[in-house]
N, C-alpha and C positions, 0 to 999 in steps of 0.2 A: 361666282357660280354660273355652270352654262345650264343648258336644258334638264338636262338628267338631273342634276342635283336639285333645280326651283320645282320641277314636277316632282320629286319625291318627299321636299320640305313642303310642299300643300299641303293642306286637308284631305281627307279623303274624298270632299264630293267635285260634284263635276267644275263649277264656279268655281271654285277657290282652285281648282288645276289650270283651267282655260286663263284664272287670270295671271297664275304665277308665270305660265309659258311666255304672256304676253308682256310684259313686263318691259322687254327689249324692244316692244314694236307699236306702242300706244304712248304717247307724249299726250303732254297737258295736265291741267289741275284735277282733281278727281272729277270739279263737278264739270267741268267740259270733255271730262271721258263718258262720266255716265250720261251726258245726253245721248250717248248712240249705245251704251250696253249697260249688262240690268245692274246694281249696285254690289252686290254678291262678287262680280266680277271685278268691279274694280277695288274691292277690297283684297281681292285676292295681287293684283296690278298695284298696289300700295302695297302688303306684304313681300312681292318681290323687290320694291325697292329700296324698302327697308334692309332686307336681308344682302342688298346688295351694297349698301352700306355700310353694313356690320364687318362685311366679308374684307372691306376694302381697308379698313380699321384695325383689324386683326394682327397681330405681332406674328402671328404661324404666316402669313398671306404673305406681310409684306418682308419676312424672310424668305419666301417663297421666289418672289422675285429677284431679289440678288439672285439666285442657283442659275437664272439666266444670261449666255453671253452678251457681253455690253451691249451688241448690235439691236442685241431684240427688249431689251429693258425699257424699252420704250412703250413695246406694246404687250408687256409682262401683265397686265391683267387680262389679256384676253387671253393669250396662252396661257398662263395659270389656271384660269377656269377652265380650258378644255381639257389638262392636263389630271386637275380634281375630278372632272365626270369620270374618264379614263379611270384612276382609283375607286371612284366611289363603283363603275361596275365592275370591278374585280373586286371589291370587297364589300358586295351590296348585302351579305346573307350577315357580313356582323353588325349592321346596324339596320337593316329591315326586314320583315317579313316575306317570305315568300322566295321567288328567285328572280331575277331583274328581267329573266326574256318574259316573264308571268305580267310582268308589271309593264312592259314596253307594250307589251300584246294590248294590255288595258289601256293605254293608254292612247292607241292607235286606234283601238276602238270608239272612243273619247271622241278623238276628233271627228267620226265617220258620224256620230250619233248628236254632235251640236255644229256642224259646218257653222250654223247663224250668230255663232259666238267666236268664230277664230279670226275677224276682223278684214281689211283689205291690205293691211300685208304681209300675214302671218298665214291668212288661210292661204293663196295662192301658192305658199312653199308646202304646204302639206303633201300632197300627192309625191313632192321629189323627197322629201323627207321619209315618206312611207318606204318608197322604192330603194331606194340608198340606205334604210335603215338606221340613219344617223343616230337614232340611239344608243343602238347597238354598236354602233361602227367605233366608236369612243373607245370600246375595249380591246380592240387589236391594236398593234403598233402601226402593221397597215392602215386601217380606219383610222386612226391617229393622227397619218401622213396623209389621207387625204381629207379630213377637214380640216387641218392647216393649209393646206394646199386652195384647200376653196375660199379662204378666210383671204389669204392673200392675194389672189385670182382679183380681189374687189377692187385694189389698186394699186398701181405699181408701186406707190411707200409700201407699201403693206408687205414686199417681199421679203424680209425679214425673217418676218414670221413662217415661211415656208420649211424652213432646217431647225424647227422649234423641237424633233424627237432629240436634235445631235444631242442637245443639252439634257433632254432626261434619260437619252440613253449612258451620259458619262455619270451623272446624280442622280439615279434612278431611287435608289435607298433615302438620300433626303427631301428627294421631294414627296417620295411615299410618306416618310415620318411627320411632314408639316402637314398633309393631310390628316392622317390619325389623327393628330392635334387637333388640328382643326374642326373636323367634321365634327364628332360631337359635342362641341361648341356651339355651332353652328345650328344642330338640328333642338337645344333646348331651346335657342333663343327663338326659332321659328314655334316649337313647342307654345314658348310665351305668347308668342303673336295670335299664337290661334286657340289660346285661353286653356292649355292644356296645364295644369298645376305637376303632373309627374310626367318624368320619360323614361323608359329603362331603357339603357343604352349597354347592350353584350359585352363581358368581360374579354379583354381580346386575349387569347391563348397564349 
């Protein structure tokens, strides 16, 4: 799961979204995270990692992966998850409320309103995150190609992953379908996490 999907598998309050974002960018045991942020937060930085293990486990996931050419199978979970945000905001209105630009706005808001919670190396990406819209950006095929593009920009192994749409553009349909699969899987088990006994999950049409 990349951004979009651990910030919408949070809780509703602020702590449990700051800590799911962070998830990717806080190392340590909990209790050497919470000497520097309030406990709230790192429960939410433990939910993400759980979920990130659930995700990895998954028979939809790791079918998901084969769909990729051999070259990039290497680094098929990182493209996988970008490839899911991409689905999950084209089809955010059948499993959440509201509409995903409602929910990006909140969440941009989020960060403007606890800077003291976004850490030292997650808050200093904020502002280019704001301006790029990388939430948003997930949902084009453009934005698609260029946060591949920036993923692999990080090191020259990594260039692989830059021709990561060729493959969802030739299996665009299976890799849609192993998300459906997935995702509401996915969003009971974070449901559990966060002590929610029911989920109603939309009948898809």
């Amino acid at each position: 799961m990349n951004f979009l999907a651990h910030l919408a598998l949070a809780g509703p309050d602020d702590a449990s979204r700051i800590g799911n974002i962070l998830g990717d960018f806080e190392k340590g045991t909990p209790d050497s995270i919470r000497a520097r942020l309030p406990a709230p937060i790192v429960d939410g930085i433990m939910m993400h990692r759980r979920i990130d293990r659930f995700t990895d486990d998954h028979p939809a996931f790791l079918q998901t992966k084969l769909l990729l050419a051999p070259e990039r199978r290497r680094f098929a979970g990182i493209i996988v998850d970008i490839f899911f945000d991409h689905f999950l905001n084209e089809h955010w209105e059948r499993f959440h409320p509201g509409t995903v630009t409602d929910f990006i706005e909140e969440i941009y808001q989020l960060f403007e309103r606890r800077p003291e919670w976004l850490g030292k190396q997650f808050g200093p990406l904020v502002p280019l995150l704001r301006a790029e819209n990388w939430l948003a950006s997930y949902g084009s095929l453009e934005g698609l190609n260029l946060t591949l593009g920036r993923v692999a920009s990080r090191s020259h192994r990594f260039d692989p992953i830059r021709n990561g749409v060729l493959d969802l553009a030739e299996q665009r349909e299976e890799f849609e379908k192993h998300f459906l699969s997935f995702y509401p899987e996915v969003r009971r088990y974070a449901a559990s996490l966060l002590g929610k006994k029911t989920l109603q999950t939309p009948a898809f049409p």
